[in-house]
C-alpha positions in Angstrom: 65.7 -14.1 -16.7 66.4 -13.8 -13.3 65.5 -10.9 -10.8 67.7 -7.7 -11.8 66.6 -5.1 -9.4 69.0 -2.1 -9.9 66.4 0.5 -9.1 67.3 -0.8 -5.6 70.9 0.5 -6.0 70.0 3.9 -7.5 67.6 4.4 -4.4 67.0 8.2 -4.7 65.5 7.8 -8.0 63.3 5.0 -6.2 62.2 7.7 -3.5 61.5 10.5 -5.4 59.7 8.2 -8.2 57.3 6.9 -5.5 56.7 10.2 -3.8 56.6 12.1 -6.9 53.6 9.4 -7.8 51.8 10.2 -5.1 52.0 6.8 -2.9 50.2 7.6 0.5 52.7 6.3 2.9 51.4 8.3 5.5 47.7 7.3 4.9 49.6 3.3 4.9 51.3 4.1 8.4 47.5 4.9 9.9 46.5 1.7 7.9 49.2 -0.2 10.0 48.6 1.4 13.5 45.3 0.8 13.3 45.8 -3.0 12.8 48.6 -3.1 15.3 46.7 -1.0 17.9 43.1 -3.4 17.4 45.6 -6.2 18.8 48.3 -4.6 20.5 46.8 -1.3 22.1 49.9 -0.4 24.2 52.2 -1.3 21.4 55.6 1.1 22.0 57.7 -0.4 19.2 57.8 -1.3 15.3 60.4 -2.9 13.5 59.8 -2.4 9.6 61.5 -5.4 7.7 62.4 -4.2 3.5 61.7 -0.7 5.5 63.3 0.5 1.5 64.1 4.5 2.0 62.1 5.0 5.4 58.5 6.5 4.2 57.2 4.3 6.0 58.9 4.5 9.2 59.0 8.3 9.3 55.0 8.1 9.6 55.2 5.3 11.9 57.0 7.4 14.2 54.8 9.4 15.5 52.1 6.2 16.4 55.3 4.4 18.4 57.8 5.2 20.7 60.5 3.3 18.9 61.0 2.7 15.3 63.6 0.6 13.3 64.2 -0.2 10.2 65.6 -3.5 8.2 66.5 -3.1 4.6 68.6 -5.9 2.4 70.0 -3.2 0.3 72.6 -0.5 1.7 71.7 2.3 -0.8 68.3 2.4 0.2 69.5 3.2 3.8 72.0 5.3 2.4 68.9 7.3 1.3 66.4 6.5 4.6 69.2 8.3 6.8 69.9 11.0 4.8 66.3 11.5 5.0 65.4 10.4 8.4 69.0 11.0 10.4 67.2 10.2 13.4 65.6 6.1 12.4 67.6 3.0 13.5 68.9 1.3 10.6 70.5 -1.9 10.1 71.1 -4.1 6.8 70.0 -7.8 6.2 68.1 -10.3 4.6 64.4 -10.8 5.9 65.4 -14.4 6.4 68.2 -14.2 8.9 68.4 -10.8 9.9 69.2 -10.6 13.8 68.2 -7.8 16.4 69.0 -8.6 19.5 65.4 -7.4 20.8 62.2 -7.9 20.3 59.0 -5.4 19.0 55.5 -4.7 19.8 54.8 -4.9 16.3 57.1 -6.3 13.2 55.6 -5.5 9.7 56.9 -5.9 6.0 55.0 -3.9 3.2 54.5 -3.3 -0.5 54.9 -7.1 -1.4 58.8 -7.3 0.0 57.9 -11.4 0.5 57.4 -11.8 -3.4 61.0 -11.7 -3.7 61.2 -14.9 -1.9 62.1 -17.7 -4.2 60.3 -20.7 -2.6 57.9 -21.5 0.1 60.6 -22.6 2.3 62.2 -19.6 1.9 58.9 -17.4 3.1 58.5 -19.9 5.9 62.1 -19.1 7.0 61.2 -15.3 6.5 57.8 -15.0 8.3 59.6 -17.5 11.3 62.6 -15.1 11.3 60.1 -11.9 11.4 57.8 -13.7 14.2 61.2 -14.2 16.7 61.3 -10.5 16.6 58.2 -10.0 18.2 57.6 -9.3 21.7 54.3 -11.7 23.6 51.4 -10.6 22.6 52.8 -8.8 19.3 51.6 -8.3 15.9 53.4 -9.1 12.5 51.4 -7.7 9.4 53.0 -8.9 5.9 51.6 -7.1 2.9 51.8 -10.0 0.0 52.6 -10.2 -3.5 49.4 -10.8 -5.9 47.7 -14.7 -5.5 47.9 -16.6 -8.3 43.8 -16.2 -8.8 44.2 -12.2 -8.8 47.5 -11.7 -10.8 46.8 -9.9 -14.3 49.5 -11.1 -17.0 50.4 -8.3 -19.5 49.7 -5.4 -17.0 51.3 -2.4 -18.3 52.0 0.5 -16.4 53.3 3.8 -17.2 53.9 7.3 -15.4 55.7 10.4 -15.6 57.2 12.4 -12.6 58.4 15.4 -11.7 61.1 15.9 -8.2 63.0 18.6 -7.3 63.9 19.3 -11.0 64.2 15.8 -12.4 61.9 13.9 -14.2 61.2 10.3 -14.1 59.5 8.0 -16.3 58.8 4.7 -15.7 56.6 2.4 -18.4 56.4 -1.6 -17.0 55.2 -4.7 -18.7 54.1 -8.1 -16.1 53.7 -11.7 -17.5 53.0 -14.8 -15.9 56.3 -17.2 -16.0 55.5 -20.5 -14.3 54.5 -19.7 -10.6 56.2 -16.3 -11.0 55.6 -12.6 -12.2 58.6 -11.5 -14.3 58.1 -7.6 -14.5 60.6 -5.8 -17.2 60.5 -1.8 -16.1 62.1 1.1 -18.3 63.6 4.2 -16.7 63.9 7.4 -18.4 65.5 9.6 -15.9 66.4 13.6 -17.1 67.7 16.4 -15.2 69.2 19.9 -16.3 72.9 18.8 -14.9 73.1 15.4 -15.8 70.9 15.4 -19.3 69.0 11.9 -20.2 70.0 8.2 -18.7 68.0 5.3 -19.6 68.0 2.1 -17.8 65.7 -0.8 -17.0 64.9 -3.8 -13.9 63.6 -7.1 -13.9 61.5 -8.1 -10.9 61.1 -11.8 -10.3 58.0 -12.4 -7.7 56.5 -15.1 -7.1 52.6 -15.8 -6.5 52.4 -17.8 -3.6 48.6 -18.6 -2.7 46.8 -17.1 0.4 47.1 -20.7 1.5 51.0 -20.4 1.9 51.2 -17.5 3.6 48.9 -18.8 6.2 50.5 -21.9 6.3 53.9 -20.0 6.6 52.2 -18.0 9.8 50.6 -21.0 11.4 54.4 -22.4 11.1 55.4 -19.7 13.1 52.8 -19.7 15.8 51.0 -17.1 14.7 47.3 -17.2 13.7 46.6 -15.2 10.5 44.0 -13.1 9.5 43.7 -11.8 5.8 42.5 -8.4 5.6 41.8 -6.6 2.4 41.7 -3.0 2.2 41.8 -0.2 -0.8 45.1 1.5 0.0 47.4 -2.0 0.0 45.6 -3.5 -3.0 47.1 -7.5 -2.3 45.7 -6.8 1.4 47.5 -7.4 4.3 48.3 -10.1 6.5 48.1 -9.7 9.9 49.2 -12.6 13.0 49.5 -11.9 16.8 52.1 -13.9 19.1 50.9 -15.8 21.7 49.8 -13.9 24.9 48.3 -11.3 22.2 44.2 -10.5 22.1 43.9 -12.6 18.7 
């Protein structure tokens, strides 16, 4: 079955499921300026590529002068500007999005490049990412699980509350060839609108740590793996040339 991801069209469900789980966005946006500052101290501006509804941006932009956003799918900026009125927003595909400037720092989090279909396709993606950056910049790309790590028949389950609406979410992950195929239920009830019910496929694939560096080496930049707690896949993290690293 191919990828089906509708919770990417009803985006406000999608932020307040996240938020209502408690996912540290802001804790993840000192995570990144950390990385970014290590390499790029005097780094002004961050372009967030799959930025989804903005959590991560908001936090960001208090680190860096300049923040923008790049999402493929509109309702989720629908939902980042109704939130954050304020962020630059524009819509594309990680592969061939253009801007026509360049960023201190260019990052793409929680696993966005698993949706890739193919090698080729992440090499367009982390070459399209690395013409954003500024000399001297830093791209960090959080991946999808390696192939070694990836646990088939995960299940995952939980139960929010938002505003007055309660979400539940129960998932089930197997192993399909050099893919994850993740079928996710949505139970969604609210004292208006009563119960909905509706589920998502996500299609990922496991590329190995060896692809993504190969991917960044393609694009000139030299990559460092760096694992931490918060982004449990770890992060990626590549300076442009005339950068520190």
């Amino acid at each position: 079955m191919a990828t089906d991801t509708g919770i990417y069209q009803r985006a406000d469900i999608y932020h307040d499921f996240y938020h209502g789980r408690g996912k540290d966005y802001r804790a993840e946006a000192e995570l990144v300026r950390d990385l970014v500052r290590e390499r790029t101290p005097d780094a002004a501006s961050l372009l967030d590529v799959a930025c989804g509804t903005g959590a991560h941006l908001r936090e960001l932009a208090g680190s860096f002068g300049e923040v923008v956003g790049v999402d493929l799918a509109p309702e989720m900026l629908a939902v980042a500007e109704r939130h954050n009125p304020e962020l630059q927003l524009h819509q594309g595909d990680m592969r061939d999005f253009r801007i026509d400037r360049r960023f201190d720092a260019v990052t793409c989090m929680f696993s966005s490049a698993g949706y890739l279909p193919t090698a080729a396709d992440l090499d367009r993606a982390v070459q399209n990412l690395a013409d954003h950056l500024a000399p001297g910049g830093a791209l960090l790309l959080e991946p999808w699980w390696f192939p070694e790590n990836f646990l088939p028949g995960w299940v995952g389950a939980d139960v929010v509350t938002v505003d007055g609406r309660t979400i539940a979410r129960v998932s089930h992950t197997v192993r399909q060839g050099g893919t994850s195929r993740m079928e996710v239920h949505y139970t969604v009830a609210a004292p208006d609108t009563g119960i909905e019910h509706f589920t998502d496929t996500h299609v990922m694939t496991l590329f190995d740590r060896e692809t993504y560096e190969t991917a960044f080496r393609r694009a000139g930049l030299m990559p460092e793996y760096v694992k931490h707690d918060l982004v449990a896949p770890g992060i990626f993290v590549g300076t442009a040339e005339g950068g520190r690293a």
